[in-house]
C-alpha positions, 0 to 999 in steps of 0.5 A: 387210478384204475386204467381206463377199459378200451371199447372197440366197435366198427359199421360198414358204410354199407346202405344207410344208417338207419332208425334201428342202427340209431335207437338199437346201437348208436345210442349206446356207443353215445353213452359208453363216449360220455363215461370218459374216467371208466372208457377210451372208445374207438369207432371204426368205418370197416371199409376193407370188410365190404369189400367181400361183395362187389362196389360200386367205387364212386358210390362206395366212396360217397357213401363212406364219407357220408356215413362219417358226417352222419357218425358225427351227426349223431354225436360222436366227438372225436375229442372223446372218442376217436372216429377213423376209416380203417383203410387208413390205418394200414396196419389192419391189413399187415397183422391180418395177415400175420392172424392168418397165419395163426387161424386153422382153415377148419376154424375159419370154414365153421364160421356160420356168417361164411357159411350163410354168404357163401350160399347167398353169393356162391358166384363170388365165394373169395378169400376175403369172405372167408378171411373176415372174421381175421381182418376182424380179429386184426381190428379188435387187437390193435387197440388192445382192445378190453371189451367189444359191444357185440349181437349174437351175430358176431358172438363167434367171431369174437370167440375166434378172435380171443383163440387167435390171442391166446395161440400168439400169446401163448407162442411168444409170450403175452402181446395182445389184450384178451377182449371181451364181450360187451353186452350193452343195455339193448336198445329197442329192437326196430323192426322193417316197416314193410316186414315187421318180423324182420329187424331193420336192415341198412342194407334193405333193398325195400326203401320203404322199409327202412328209415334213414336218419338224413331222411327229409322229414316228408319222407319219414312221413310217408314211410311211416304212413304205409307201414304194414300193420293189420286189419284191426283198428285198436292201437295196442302192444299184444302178440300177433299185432307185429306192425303196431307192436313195432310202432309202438316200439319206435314212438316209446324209443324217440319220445321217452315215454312207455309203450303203455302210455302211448297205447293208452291215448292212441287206443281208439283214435284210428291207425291214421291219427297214430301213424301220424303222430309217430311220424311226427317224432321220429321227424322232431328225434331226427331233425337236428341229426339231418340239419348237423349232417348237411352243414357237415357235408357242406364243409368238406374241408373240415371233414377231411381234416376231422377224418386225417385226425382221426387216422392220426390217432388211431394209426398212432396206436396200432403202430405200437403193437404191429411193431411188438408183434414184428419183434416178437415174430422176429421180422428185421426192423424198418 
């Protein structure tokens, strides 16, 4: 029997996991979960990675434990899947640190993601800003990690981490699984609702602009009500018609049904009537999500106990390889 392929993913628990985040990634971590005999996924909270930009520690600590119920919400099952925090598994930091040492400043300078955050932050340019792409390398060759779902934002990460394996491999013979990219079915590209040119950002200052998936049903409603459109009244997919083009988008994805259908009855029938109807769905698609959430922070003890597993499991494999690479590196033993 052919071995399972190991998929490895992570999310900061940074603002809020939103429509796009659902419809563009979760859905497809859903779907990788289920195809139990061909994957053995592993989802990670990277709650050391935003570190790089200043927290607030009560709110970062509430938020992270939200993000968890809300990952389980969505239907992660940790009996399929293991879900975890990555500061719980110390072993990220160690072998970032032994990566490290294997990483060419020049290498980690060029990386386009600490380029475009240190113009955007040059008060709190840091170590860690610089040193993210090998914290996430460290997470990636833990697990022995085979295939990595990846955008075209963290492509060259990716790329810097498969040239860390290869330099350790080739050093002290073959220790860490060389991972690929996994490029998943998209799904649909959700843009803001106060910007439809930009993609939807969980980190979005803009509250309007972003739908959370715990967000209260009235709340839905009503972002989805003042989303920008355009000055015309007819309903259809066409270039120019950004906002339409982007509800449209968000009414086939929760619905199932195509673009052209939706187009088709709602093409007369007024911007209003339309908005109301995809708020409607988005409002039905989200429901059960937001009702699974609040019983799951309703029982913290449960959580916790979900989360100590979780940790268990993961630490349980990462210790595995940290311990190869120590002996291959020719540290003492614990």
């Amino acid at each position: 029997m052919e071995k399972k392929k190991t998929v490895y993913s992570g999310i900061q628990p940074t603002g809020c996991l939103t429509l796009g985040n659902y419809i563009g990634a979760i859905r497809n971590w859903l779907k990788l979960q289920e195809e139990l005999e061909e994957y053995f996924c592993i989802y990670s909270i990277v709650d050391l990675h935003a570190l790089t930009t200043r927290q607030n520690p009560a709110l970062f600590r509430k938020t992270a434990l939200s993000f968890f119920a809300q990952l389980l919400a969505v239907g992660l099952d940790p009996e399929k899947s293991i879900l975890y925090f990555q500061s719980h598994v110390p072993q990220h930091a160690e072998l970032t640190w032994v990566l490290n040492c294997f990483t060419y400043v020049g290498e980690a300078g060029r990386m386009t993601q600490f380029k475009e955050k240190s113009r955007k932050h040059k008060d709190n340019i840091n170590m860690g800003l610089m040193s993210y792409p090998v914290l996430m390398a460290a997470d990636i060759l833990l697990y022995q990690t085979d295939l990595v779902p990846v955008g075209i934002d963290q492509k060259q990460h990716l790329e810097l981490t498969r040239d860390i394996a290869m330099r350790f491999n080739a050093a002290y013979s073959p220790t860490f699984t060389i991972p690929q990219p996994y490029i998943p079915k998209t799904g649909a590209k959700i843009c803001s609702l106060s910007d439809p040119t930009a993609k939807m950002s969980k980190s979005d200052p803009d509250e309007n602009a972003t739908i959370s998936i715990i967000d209260p049903p009235q709340a839905i409603m009503n972002k989805i009500k003042r989303a920008v459109t355009d000055c015309e009244s007819v309903v259809e997919y066409r270039e120019g018609k950004h906002g339409i083009n982007n509800l449209l988008t968000i009414f086939s994805a929760v619905s199932g049904r195509s673009i052209e259908d939706i187009a088709d009855e709602y093409r007369n029938k007024g911007y209003a009537a339309f908005k109301n109807a995809v708020g409607e769905a988005v409002v039905e698609e989200l429901r059960p999500i937001r009702e699974r959430y609040e019983k799951l922070m309703a029982d913290k003890e449960y959580l916790m106990q979900v989360i100590r597993s979780g940790d268990e499991k993961a630490d349980r494999i990462a210790r595995r390889t940290l311990s190869k690479v120590y002996r291959k590196i020719g540290l003492v033993e614990r």
